[in-house]
N, C-alpha and C positions, 0 to 999 in steps of 0.2 A: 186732157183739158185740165188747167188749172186753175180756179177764182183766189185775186188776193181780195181778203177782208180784215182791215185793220190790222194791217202789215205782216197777217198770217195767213201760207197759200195752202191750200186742201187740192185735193187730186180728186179728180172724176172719174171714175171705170163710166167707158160710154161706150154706147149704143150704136152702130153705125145706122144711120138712115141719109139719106137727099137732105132730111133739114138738120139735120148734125153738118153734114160736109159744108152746106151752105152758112152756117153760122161761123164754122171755124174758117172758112173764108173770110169773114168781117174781123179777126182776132190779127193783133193784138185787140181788146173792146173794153173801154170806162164805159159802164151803166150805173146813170142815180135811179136807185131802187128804192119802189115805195111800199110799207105793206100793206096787205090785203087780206082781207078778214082774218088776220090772228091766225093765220096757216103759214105763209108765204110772200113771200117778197118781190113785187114784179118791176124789171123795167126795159123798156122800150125798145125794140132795135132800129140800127137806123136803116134797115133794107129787110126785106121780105121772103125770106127763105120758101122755098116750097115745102108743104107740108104735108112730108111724105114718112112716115116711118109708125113705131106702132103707138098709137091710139087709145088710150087709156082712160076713165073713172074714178080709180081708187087710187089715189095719188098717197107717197110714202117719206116720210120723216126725211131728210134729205136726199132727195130725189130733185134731178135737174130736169127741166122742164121747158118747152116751147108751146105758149096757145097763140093759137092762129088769129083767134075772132079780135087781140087788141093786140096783137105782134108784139108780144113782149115774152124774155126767160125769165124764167119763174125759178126761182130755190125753196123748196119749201120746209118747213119745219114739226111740222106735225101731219100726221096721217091723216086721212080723211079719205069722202065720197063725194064726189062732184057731178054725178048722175042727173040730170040728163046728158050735160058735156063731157065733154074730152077734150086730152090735153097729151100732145105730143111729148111720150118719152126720150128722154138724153143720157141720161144714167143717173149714176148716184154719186155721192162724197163718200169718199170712203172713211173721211173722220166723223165719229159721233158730236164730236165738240163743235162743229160747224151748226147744227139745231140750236145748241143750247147757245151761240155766241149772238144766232137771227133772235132767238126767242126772248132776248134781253136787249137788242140793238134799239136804237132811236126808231122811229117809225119811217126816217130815210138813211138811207145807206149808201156807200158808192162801191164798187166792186171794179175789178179788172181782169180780164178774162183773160186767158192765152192758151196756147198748145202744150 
């Protein structure tokens, strides 16, 4: 999987799960992403993946992401503990500079997602 962000694409080593396949179903994908508490940047999909793959807390510095409870991918930028919830793992970027590019962006973003 690949996100362009501000004309530069980063690569994703991902995860196989049912809501992986089903996302990369919906791709080519433009999402306006919004952030969200100073971690990560979510936006919306337009259909409803089943949310089947592993289930995680402790979410990590560029790690891709799907939460079910507002159907939106998640990038995030900074580690953290989301406990009680969980948030469906995708993988990660393999560029470090993808954090530090969310952690300076406007507080909306547009993105485009592909294979």
């Amino acid at each position: 999987m690949t996100i362009l962000l501000k004309g530069k694409e980063y690569t994703v080593q991902t995860e196989e799960s049912t809501a992986l396949k089903m996302i990369e179903e919906m791709l080519p994908l433009k999402l306006e992403m919004r952030r969200n508490h100073d971690v990560e940047f979510v936006g919306e999909l337009p259909e409803k993946p089943v949310n089947e793959g592993r289930k995680i807390s402790e979410i990590r510095e560029n790690g891709v992401y799907y939460y079910e409870g507002w159907n939106v991918f998640c990038l995030n930028y900074r580690d953290g503990n989301i406990s009680p919830y969980t948030i469906t793992y995708l993988g990660t970027a393999d560029d470090p500079e993808l954090s530090e590019v969310l952690e300076k962006a406007d507080d909306q973003i547009e993105i485009t997602i592909s294979r």
